[in-house]
N, C-alpha and C positions, 0 to 999 in steps of 0.2 A: 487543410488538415481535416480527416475524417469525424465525423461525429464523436465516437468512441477513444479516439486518441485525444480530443479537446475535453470530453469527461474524465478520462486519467489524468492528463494532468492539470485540471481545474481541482481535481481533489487530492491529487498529491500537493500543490499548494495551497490548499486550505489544512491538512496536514503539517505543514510546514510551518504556515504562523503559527496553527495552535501547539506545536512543539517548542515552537522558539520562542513562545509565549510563557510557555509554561519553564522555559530552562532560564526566560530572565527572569521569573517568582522565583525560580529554586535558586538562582545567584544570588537576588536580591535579601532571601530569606538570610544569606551568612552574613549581610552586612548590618540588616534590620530586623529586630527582631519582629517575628512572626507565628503564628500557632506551629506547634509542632508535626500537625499534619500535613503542612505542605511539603516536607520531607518525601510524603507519601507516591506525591506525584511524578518520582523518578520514574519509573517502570511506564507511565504511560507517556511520561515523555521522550524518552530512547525509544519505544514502539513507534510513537507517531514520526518524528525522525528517522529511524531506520527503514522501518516498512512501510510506514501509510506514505511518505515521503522520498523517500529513496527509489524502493522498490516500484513503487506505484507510477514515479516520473517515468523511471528506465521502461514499463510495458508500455505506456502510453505515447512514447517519442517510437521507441522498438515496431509497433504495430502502426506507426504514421509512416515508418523511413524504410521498413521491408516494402522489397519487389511485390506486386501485385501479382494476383494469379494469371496464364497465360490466358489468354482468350476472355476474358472476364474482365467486368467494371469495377468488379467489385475486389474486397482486401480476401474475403474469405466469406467462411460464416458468424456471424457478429454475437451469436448466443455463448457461444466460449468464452466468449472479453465479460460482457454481461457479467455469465457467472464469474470469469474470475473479479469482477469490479464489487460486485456484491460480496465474495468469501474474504474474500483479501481486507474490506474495510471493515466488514464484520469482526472476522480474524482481530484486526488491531483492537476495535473497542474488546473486543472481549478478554484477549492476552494483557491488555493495558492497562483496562480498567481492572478487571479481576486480581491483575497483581497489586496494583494499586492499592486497591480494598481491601485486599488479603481475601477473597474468594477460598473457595476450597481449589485444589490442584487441579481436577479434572472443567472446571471451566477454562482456566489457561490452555491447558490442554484442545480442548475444543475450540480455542481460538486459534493453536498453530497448526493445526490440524484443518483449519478452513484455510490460512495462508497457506500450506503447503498445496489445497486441491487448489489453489486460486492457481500459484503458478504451474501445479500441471495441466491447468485447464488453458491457461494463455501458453504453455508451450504446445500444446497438441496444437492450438488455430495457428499460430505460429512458424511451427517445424514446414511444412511445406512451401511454406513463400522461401526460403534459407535454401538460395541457391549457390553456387559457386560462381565466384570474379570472373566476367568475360564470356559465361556460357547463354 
């Protein structure tokens, strides 16, 4: 497996327990009581689940199991994963924590606004390997 497909998902599961970390405090919290701010940490728990977790698995196996490029050792160019490894886990702390916190709007904002360049940046290194069955 490529360097960059073992950092996705080495941090999609690190994402993972700390999601499912935080979803057994917010379970735990209905049965015992607890401060009231752990309520707080829904928002960065469904981010870390859905996107540092989810999304982050799916690019990281996605850029191991595409076709390599023709004539080449190599996957592609590696500075597009990069960026998207870096916007994408930024992204979650920001969208996550900031809702979390009650941030102002325009932080969240700038957090899904780095997800969204993260996956244009892993479709653009991406789209070229995406050949058709058989050819």
């Amino acid at each position: 497996m490529p360097f960059l497909s073992v950092l996705l998902v080495r941090s999609a599961l690190c994402w993972l327990a700390a999601g499912a970390a935080m979803g057994a405090l917010l379970l735990g919290a209905k049965a015992v009581p607890m401060p009231a701010g752990v309520f707080r940490l829904f928002s960065l728990h469904a981010e870390a689940l859905l996107i540092g977790w989810m999304v982050q698995f799916t690019m990281g196996v996605a850029w191991w199991i595409l076709p390599k490029y023709p004539r080449l050792p190599e996957r592609g160019p590696g500075a597009p994963i990069w960026t998207a490894w870096v916007l994408l886990n930024a992204g979650v702390l920001l969208a996550g924590v900031g809702r979390s916190v009650g941030a102002a709007d325009g932080v969240v904002m700038v957090g899904r606004s780095a997800e969204l360049l993260a996956a244009i940046a892993f479709a653009a290194a991406a789209w070229p390997r995406v050949k058709p069955f058989g050819r």
